[in-house]
N, C-alpha and C positions, 0 to 999 in steps of 0.2 A: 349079336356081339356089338355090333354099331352104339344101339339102346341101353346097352352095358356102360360101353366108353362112356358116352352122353349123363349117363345117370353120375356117374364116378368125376368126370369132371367137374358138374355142375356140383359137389357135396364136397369136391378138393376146393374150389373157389370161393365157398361159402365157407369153410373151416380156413380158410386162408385170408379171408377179410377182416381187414383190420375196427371195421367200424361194428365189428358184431362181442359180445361178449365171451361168443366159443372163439372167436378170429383171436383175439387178444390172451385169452389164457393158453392156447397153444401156440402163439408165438412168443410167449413168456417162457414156458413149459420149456420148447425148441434151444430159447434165448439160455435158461438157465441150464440146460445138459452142455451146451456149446461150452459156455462158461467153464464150468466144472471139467468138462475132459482137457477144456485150453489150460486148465491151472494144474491138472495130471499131468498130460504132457511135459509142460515146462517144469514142473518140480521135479520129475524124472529126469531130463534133461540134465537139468542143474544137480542135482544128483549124482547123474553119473559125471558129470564132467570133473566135480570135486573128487572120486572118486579114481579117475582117472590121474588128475592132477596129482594126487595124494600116489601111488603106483610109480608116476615118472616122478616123483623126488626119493621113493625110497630106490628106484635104479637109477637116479645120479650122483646118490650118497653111496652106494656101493662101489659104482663105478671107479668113483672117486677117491674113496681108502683103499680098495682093491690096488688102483694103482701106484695111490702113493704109495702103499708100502709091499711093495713088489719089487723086490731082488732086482740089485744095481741100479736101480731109481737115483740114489743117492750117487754114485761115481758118475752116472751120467751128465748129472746137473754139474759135477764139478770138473767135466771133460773139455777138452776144447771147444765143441761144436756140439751143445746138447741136443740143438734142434737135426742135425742128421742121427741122431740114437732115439730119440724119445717119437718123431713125428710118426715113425713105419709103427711104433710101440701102439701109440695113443690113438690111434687109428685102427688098428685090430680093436684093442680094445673096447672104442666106441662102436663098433659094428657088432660085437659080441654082444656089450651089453644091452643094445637098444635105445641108446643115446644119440643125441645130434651133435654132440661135441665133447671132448674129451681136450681139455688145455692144459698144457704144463707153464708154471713158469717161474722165475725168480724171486726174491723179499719185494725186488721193485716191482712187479708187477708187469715184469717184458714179457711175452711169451713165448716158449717155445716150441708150442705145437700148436695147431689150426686143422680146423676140417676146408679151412682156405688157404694155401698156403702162402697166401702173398699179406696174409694180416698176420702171419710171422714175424717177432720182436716190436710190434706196435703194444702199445699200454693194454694190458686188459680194462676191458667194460666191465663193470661191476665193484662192488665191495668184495675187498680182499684185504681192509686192515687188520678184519680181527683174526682171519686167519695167519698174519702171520705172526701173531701173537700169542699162538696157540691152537684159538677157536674155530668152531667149522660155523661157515658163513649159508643161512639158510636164507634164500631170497629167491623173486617171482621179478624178473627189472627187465628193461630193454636192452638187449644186448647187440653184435653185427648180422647175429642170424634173425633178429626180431626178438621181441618178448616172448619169454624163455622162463621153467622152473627150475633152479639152477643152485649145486653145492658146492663150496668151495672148503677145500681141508687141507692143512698142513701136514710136511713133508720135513721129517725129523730126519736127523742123523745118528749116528751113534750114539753122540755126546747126551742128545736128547733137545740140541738146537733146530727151529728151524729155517733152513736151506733153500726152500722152497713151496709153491702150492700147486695144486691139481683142482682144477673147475669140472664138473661133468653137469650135463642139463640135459632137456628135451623142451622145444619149441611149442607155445603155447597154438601154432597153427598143426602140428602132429596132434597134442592132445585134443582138437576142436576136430578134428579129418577125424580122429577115433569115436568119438561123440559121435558125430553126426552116420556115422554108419549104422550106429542103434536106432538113428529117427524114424526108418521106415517101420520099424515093427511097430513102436510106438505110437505112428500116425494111423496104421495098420488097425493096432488096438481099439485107438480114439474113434475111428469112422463108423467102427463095431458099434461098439458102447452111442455115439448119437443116432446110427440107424435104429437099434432097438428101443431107446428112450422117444424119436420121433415115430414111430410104428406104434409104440402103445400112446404116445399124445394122441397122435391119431384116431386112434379108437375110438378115447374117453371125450376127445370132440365132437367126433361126429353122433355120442349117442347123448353130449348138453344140446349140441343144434337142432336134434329133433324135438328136444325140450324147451328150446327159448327162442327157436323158429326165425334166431339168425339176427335178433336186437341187439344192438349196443348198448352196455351200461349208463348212457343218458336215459333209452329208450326207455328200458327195461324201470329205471327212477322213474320217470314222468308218466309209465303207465301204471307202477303201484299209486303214485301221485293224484292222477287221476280217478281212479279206482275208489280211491279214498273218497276224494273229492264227488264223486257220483253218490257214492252209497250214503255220503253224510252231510255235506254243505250246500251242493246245486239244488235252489229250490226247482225244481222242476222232478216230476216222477220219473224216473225211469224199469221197468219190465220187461225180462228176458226168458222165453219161452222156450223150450226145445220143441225137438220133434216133434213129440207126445205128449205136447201141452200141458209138461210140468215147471212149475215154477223154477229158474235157474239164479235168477236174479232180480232183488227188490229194493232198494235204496229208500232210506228212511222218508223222504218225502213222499215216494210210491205210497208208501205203508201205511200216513196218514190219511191222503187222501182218499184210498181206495178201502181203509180202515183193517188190514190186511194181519191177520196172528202173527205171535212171534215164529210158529214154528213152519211156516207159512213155505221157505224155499224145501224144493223137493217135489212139492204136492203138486196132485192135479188143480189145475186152476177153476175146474169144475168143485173141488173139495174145499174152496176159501173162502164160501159163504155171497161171495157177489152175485149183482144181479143179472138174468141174463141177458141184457143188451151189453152190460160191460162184458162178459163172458164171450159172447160175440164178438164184439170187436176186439177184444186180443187173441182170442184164435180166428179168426178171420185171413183167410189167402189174398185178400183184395189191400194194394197199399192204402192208406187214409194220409189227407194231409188237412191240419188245421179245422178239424171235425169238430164242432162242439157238441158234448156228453153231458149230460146230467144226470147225477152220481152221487145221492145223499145231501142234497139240499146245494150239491156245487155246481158250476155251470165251468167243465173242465175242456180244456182243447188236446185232442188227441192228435198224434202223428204215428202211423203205424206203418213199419216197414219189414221185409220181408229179407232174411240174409242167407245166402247159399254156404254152405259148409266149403272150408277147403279141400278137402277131403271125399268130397260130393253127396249125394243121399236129398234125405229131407234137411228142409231147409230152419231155420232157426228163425225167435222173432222176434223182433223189438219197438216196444212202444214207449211213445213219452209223453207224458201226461202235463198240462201246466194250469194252475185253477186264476181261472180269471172273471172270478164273481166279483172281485172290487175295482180288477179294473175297467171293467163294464163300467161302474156305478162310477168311476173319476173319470173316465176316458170324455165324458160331458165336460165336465169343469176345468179340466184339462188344455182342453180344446179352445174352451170360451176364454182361458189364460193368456192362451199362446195367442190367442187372437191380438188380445191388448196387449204382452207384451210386445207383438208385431206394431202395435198403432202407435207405441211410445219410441219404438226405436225409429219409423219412418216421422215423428215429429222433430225426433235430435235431429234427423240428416235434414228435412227438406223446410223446417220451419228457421229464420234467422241467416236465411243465405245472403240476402243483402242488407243493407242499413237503411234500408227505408220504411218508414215507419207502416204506409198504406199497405205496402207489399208485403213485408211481415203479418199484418192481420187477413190476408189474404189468401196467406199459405197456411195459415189453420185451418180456415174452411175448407180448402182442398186436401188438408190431411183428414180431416174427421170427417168427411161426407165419403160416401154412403157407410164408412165398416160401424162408425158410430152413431152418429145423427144422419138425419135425414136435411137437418138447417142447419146454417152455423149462422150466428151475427157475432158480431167484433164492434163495440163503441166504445172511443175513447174520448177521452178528456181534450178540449179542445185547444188549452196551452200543451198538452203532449201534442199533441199534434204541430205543434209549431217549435218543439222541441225545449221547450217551459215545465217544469215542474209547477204539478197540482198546487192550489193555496188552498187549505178548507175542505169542506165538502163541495164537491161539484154542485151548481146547480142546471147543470145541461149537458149533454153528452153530445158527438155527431159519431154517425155510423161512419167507420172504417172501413168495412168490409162487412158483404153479404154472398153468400153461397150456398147452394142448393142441390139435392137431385135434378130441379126441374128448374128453368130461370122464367116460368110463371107462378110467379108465389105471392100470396098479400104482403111477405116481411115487406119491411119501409125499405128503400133502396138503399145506396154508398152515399155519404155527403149528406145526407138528410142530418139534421139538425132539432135534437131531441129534449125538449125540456122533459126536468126528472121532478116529477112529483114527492112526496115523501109515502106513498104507496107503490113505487115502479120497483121492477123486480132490480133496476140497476141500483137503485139505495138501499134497499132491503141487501143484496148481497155484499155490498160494500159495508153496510153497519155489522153484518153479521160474520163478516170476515172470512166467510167460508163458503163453499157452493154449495146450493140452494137447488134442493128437485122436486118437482113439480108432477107425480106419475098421473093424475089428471085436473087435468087445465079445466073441463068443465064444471066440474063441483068448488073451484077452488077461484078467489075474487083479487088474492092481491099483484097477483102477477098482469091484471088487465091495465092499472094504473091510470084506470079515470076515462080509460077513453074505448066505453063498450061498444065504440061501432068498428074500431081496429079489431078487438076482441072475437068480435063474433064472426068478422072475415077469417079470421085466423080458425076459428073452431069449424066455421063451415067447410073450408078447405081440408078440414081432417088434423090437422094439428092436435095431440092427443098430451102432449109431455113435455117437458121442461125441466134442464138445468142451466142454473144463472152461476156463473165461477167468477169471483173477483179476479181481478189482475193488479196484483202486487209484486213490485221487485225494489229493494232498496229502501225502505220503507216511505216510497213515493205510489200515490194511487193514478192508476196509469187509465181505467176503465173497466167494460164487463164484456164476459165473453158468454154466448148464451147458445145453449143446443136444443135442437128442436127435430121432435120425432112425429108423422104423421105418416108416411107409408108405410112405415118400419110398425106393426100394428104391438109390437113387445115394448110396454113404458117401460122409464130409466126405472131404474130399482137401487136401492140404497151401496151397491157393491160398486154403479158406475159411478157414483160421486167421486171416488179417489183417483177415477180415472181422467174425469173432468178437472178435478184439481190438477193433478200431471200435466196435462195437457193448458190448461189457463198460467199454472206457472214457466214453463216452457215457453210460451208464447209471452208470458210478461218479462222475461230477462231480456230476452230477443228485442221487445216492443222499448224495453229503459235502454238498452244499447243505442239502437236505433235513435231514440231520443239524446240521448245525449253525445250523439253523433253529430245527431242534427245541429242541436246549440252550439256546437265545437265549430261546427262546418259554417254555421252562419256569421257566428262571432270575425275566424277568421276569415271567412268573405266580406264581411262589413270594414272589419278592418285593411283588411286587403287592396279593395276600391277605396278606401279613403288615402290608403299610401300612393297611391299609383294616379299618375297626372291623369286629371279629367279630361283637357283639352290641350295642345299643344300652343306654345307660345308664337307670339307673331315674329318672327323672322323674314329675311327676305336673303340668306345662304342657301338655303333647301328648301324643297316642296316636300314636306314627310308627312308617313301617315303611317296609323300603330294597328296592330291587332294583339289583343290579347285573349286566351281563350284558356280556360284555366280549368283543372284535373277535377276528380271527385275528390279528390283530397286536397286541399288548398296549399301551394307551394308558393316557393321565394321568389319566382321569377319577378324583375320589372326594368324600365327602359324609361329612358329620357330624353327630351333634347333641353339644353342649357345653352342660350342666348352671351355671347361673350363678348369683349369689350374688340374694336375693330371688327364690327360686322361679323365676326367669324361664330361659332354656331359647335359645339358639341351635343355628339349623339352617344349616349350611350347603353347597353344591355348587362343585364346581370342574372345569375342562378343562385340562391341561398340553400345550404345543403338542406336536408327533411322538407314537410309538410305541414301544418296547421300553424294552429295560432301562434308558436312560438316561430316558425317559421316565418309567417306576416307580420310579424314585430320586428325580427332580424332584418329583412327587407328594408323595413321603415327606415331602422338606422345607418343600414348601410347609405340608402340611399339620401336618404339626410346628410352623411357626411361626402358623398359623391357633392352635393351641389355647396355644401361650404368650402371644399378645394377647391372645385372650381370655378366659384370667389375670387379667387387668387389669383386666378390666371396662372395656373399652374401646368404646365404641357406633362403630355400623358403617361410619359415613364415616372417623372416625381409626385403625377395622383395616386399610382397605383402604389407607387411605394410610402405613402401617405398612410393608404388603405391598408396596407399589408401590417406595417406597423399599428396600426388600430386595432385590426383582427389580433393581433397578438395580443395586443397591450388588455385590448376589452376582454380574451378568453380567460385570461391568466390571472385579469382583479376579478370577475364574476367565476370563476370555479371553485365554489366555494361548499360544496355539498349538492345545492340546490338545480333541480334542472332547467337550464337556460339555453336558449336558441344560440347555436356556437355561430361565429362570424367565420372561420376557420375552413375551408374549404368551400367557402365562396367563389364563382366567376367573375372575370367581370373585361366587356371590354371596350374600351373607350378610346374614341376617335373627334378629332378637331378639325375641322374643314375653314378655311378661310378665303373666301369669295374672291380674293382681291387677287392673291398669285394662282387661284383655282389648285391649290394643294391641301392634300389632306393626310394628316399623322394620326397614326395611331400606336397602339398598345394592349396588352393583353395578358389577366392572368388565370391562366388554366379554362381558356374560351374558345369556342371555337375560330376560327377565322369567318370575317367577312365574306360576302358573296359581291362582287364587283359586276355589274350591268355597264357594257360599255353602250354607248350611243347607237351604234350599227346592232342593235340585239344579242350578243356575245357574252357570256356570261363567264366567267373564272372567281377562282377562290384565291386571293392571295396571298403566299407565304409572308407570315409575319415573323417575326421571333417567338419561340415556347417558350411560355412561363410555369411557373406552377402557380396551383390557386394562392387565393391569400390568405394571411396566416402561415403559410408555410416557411417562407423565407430563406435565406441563404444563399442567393443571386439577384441583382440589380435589373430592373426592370428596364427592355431594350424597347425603341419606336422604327416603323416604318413609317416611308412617307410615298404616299401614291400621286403624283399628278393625274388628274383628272378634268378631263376635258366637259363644258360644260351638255349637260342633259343626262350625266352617265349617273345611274341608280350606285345607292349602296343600301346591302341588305344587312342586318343587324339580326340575330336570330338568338335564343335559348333550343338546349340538345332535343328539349322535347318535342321540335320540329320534324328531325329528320333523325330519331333514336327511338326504338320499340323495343317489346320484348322480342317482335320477330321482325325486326330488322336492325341493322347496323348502321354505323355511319357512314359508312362508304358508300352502300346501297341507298340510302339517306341522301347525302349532298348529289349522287346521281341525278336521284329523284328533281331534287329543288332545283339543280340545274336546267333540266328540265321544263321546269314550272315555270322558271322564271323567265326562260327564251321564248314562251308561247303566251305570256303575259300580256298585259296591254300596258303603254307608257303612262297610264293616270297611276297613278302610285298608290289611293284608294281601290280602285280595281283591280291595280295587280295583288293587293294584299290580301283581298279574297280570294283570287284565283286560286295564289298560291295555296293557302288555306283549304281549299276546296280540293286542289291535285294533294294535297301532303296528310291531309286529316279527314280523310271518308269518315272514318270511326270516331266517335269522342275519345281525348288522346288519355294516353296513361298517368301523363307529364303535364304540369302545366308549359303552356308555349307561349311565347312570346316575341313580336317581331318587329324590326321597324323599317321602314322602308324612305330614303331618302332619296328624292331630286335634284342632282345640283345645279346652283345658276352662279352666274361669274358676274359681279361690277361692271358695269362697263366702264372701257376707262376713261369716257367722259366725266363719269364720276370722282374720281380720283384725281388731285391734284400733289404733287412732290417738288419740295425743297432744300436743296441741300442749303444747309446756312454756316458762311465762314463762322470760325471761332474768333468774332471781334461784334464785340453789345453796338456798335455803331450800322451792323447788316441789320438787326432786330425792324429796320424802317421800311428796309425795301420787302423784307417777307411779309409783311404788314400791308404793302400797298398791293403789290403781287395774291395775297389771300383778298382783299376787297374785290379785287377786280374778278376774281376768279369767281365771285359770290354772288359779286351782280351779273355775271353769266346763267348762274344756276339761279337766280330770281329769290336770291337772298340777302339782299342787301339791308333786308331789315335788321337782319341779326347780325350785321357786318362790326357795329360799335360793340358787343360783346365779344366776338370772335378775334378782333383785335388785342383784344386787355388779354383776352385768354394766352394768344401766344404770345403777348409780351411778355408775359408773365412767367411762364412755361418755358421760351427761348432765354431769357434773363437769367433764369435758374441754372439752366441746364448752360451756361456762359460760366457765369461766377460758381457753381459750385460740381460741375460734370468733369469730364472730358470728351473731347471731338472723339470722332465727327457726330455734325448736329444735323439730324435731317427733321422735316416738317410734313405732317403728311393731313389732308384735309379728303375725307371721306362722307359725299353725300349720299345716305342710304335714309333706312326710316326717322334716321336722329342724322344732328351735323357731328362728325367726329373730328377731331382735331387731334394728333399725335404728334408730339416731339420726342428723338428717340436721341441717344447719347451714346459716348463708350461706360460708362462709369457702371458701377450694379450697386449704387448706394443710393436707394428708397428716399425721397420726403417727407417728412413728418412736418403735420401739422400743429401749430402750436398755436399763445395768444403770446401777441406782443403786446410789451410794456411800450406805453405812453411816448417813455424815451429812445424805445428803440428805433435803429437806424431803417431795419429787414422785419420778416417772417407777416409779413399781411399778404405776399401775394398768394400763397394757398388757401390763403382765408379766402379773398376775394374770388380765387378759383371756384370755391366752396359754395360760395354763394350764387353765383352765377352759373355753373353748370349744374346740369341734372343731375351727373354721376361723373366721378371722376376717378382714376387708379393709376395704379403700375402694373407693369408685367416684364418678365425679364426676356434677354432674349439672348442665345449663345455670345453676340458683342455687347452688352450692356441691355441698357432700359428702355421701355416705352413710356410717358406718363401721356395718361390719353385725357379728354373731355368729353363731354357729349351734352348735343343741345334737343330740345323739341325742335321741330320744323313749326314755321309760323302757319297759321291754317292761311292758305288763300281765300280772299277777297271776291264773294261772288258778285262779279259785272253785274251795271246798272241794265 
């Protein structure tokens, strides 16, 4: 019994699965009786209800003329009190008739009766115009006992007026209560009718499932699909053997191979004419995998498998037959394909990885040793090599690159230095423009090129083969690439030429990159060092000293110190955005117009806004199409130091800050004002001023210092704080240090640094004068600067130094306003400053003959080295400066 359930379950689950093709048409089957008795039902249903409906209007029409005209109807409506004569009336009669209300009432439409009595003389619900016009009022409406089927008919009199009407109904919830008392049999019926339609689904399921073993309609498609696809498209054989080792099945590729009749399924496989090792091995009980058979001239691969019935018994069998006589015969050529295409894809990736030209012919030899040659040389052209384009035919090559199996070889080494005959394999390929194969070197003379004792090393050593591949890219001749086989005992053969081609042009685009990397890279390094100060000027404000170490791609960085009028001394650093040569030319200019500001004597928020204005000015007339080095995002930051009050201002746009070295070893960065770079513009450029005590360092730096890919700035100025507190106080030594802690690695960036010393005047040097506003003091500052001069052992220059400020104090008298101070400054020159309130400049002119004035600047002119203005928050400075007289070496 158990085995019974079990079996019955399992074949209810399976005709009840939806993913099977029995599952789906008896849940359709199911689906569709459902349907069908839900729409009997309800039509019956509806049916009777109308049915119904139709019953309770002809007993509310009866009702309803029944009573209107029912003896003393009429004397009652016109009695005092109808409603006490008609209610007890209209009330039998609605329980007679099987009605839910029986109403009497007036033309107005009062009523007189009710199966309620308290909705007595309220308005009747409903139409009752036409009745009392005559007509009977046939209506289905909402009335106090709810929706109601409902007749209203007039109530004549003698005359044949009418007096009155009578309503009779029955409530659409009584004729729904009557309906639904039918529904059981109904439901009854319906459960019938889908038990017997799902009992015969039933059946006719479970006797497709033992015929389609429980597939889904995808399945059932994809195995005729395949089916198809077996017996007529898959090249591969396939044979199906029964029990009894007759043919079940043979798919037309079987048929050709095995050469097999048309009439061929059915038969014993002993009756199809094969021979008997193939007969063998498809009836054979032993599985075979990947067997090869030879089978009428084919060399076929067998897979032979053994399949158990579901059902149990003997087992069934299945072979697949695939004929692989050709690809035997390609599987060689194949092979030798994939090779080289393997040798051309590791040349893309690992040939051209950097831009040097050595190293590029370098990584050839190491792609083609050993899968292709057994040598490689690489000779290029010796202005390629210096990053020159070839003139002519070469007449001399140097080796590039040499590599080997073995690094004891006769080839000539790297660097050797090749004169080319017009029989060397290098002009022969370069005339012939194509690689050149040599499958033997012994019988063959022009690859020796004149010098048979190279030759015969080469052939002793077993060197058996030769290809010579030009290198051409651009249509510039770059050199020759040449392979060389001796342990490899297989010479090149005419198929490897295009492979050596591949590989020679691969390497020539790489080696003209390289090259004209090169000339880019040199250019703007040549020009680079030409922009950038060779030596620092003499000064005696700072002790400084630079380092500049500059990227593989040559950038804008550069740095200055500028010598200024009053001993004082400008340093300053800059960044120009990109790298090459248009970068090194941008530099140039900038930095060109940095030292004609400051010419000027211009303080460092009106240089930078100088600047900022330039970069606008110069982006805006040069963008014109053409690509040109933008000024536009340039740094820059520049600082004035002046000996005499030991202060120092600076300024800053889009730079980093300073690094401040105080005396006691302390190092800080100090908040300056942010700018943005230049070019950008839209805010006025602010100054700090640092007093500075004299010995205390200032560091000047570009980001490429303390900025990497992997690290930051933060992590950066750490660093250099660092650096800079374990320094030593020579300014040359610490600029290495630093160099040394910040830059292990060659940097990404060019950098650039400057490192200043500061020293302070002493103020024995210094001499100051206030000078009243009256040309009559002009005498005493005059005696007062003598005497001061013959202190400092300059009294030779005392008769010039006089005219100077007379000259200078006279002006600034008659044409200034106070206050007038005089300031005499002995440093590497004599200085002389007289400074005013006024901010209105000198010019120098030529006086006429008769003029009264304008010869003292002349005389200035002539008498000083250099002379100028400079402004200052209260007016002006016009300064002087003299050589120092050389002293006099004692007798």
């Amino acid at each position: 019994m158990t085995t019974i359930l079990r079996r019955w379950r399992k074949h209810r689950h399976s005709v009840l699965s939806v993913r099977s093709v029995v599952g789906q048409m008896f849940i359709l089957l199911v689906g569709l009786v459902l349907l069908l008795v839900a729409a009997a039902v309800v039509s019956l249903l509806l049916h009777s209800r109308h049915d119904e409906k139709s019953r309770a209007a002809a007993r509310s029409r009866a009702a309803a003329e029944s009573f209107a005209n029912s003896p003393g109807l009429v004397a009652a409506l016109r009695s005092a009190d109808p409603s006490a004569v008609l209610q007890p009336r209209a009330e039998a009669v609605r329980k007679r008739a099987d009605v839910d209300f029986v109403v009497v009432m007036n033309r107005e439409g009062i009523r007189y009766t009710h199966p309620n009595p308290e909705r007595i003389g309220e308005r009747f619900v409903g139409t009752f115009v036409p009745a009392r016009e005559g007509e009977v009022v046939r209506e289905t409406t909402e009335g106090t006992l709810g929706p109601s089927v409902r007749r209203v008919v007039p109530v004549h009199d003698e005359d044949g007026d009418v007096v009155g009407m009578v309503a009779a109904g029955v409530t659409l919830g009584r004729i729904n209560l009557a309906v639904v008392d039918e529904l059981p049999l109904l439901l009854g019926t319906g459960v019938g009718v889908i038990a017997l339609a799902t009992g015969g689904a039933a059946l006719v399921s479970r006797r497709l499932l033992r015929q389609t073993r429980g597939l889904g309609p995808g399945e059932i498609t994809r195995m005729y699909e395949h089916h198809d696809t077996v017996l007529h498209s898959v090249r591969e054989g396939v044979v199906i053997l029964d029990e009894n080792s007759r043919l079940l099945l043979a798919n037309d590729e079987a048929r050709r191979l095995l050469e097999l009749p048309d009439d061929a399924p059915g038969r014993p496989v002993t009756d199809l004419g094969l021979a008997p090792s193939t007969v063998a091995l498809l009836t054979s009980e032993a599985e075979v995998t990947d067997e090869v058979h030879l089978s009428g001239g084919r060399l076929l691969t067998v897979n032979h498998r053994l399949v158990a019935r579901p059902g149990g018994g003997p087992p069934t069998s299945v072979t697949t037959i695939r004929d692989t006589t050709e690809m035997r015969a390609l599987s060689g050529r194949a092979e030798t394909a994939q090779k080289r295409l393997s040798l051309l894809y590791e040349a893309s990736v690992h040939i051209g990885t950097t831009l040097e030209i050595g190293r590029t012919a370098e990584e050839l030899t190491e792609v083609a040793v050993p899968d292709f040659a057994d040598f490689v040389t690489v000779d290029l052209v010796d202005e390629v090599l210096r990053g020159e384009a070839a003139d002519g035919a070469p007449s001399a090559m140097r080796r590039a690159a040499t590599g080997g199996v073995s690094e004891e070889h006769p080839l000539w080494p790297a660097r050797r230095r090749l004169a080319l005959g017009p029989d060397s394999p290098q002009i022969r390929s370069l005339a012939d423009g194509q690689a050149v194969a040599e499958s033997d070197l012994e019988g063959a003379d022009w690859w020796r090129a004149g010098d048979e004792e190279h030759a015969r090393r080469l052939l002793d050593y077993g060197i058996h083969s030769l290809i010579s591949a030009p290198l051409h890219a651009r249509g510039t001749v770059l050199g020759v690439a040449s392979f060389w086989r001796g342990q490899n005992p297989a010479p090149f053969e005419a198929e490897d030429l295009s492979l050596a081609e591949e590989l020679a042009a691969r390497t020539a685009v790489c080696v003209d990159n390289a090259r004209r990397y090169t000339r880019e890279h040199t250019m703007a390094a040549t020009l680079q060092r030409s922009l950038l100060p060779r030596a620092l000027p003499d000064q005696s404000a700072v002790e400084a000293a630079y380092r500049y170490r500059p990227a593989q791609a040559v950038g804008g960085d550069f740095f200055d110190v500028i010598p200024l009028s009053g001993a004082r001394v400008a340093l300053v650093v800059g960044d120009v955005v990109g790298h090459g040569l248009r970068a090194a030319a941008t530099m140039g200019r900038l930095r060109t117009a940095v030292h004609n500001f400051a010419a000027l004597d211009l303080p460092p928020d009106e240089l930078l806004g100088r600047l900022d204005e330039l970069a606008d000015r110069t982006d805006r007339d040069e963008t014109n199409g053409e690509e040109v080095g933008a000024v536009t995002g340039a740094t820059c930051l520049y600082a004035i130091y002046d000996p005499v009050e030991g202060l120092c201002t600076l300024a800053r746009a889009g730079h980093l800050p300073p690094a401040l070295l105080h005396p006691d070893g302390t190092v800080e960065f100090p908040e300056l004002p942010v700018q943005p770079p230049l070019g950008v513009g839209g805010m006025p450029f602010e100054t700090a001023e640092l007093r500075l005590a004299e010995g205390s360092g200032l560091l000047l730096y570009t980001d490429g210092l303390v900025e990497s890919r992997g690290r930051d700035i933060d992590a950066g100025l750490g660093l250099l704080r660092g650096a800079l507190e374990r320094a030593p106080r020579d300014p040359e030594a610490a600029c290495d240090a630093v160099l040394d802690a910040m830059l292990p690695e060659p940097p990404s960036d060019d950098v650039a640094l400057l490192l200043a010393r500061t020293r302070v005047l002493p103020p024995g040097q210094v001499a100051t004068w206030d000078v009243p506003f009256d040309p009559a003091a002009v005498g005493a500052v005059r005696t007062d600067a003598t005497r001061r001069l013959a202190e400092w052992g300059l009294a030779d220059v005392a008769f010039i130094t006089e005219l100077l400020l007379t000259e200078l104090i006279t002006n600034a008298i008659r044409h200034a306003a106070g206050p007038i101070r005089v300031r005499l400054l002995r440093d590497r020159t004599l200085i002389c400053e007289v400074s005013d309130g006024s901010s209105t400049s000198p010019h120098l002119r030529n006086a006429a003959a008769t003029d009264e004035g304008g010869r003292g600047l002349y005389l200035v002119t002539q008498y000083a080295d250099r002379w100028g203005t400079r402004y200052t928050p209260d007016g002006k400075i016009i300064w002087a400066e003299q050589r120092l007289p050389r002293r006099r070496a004692r007798p």
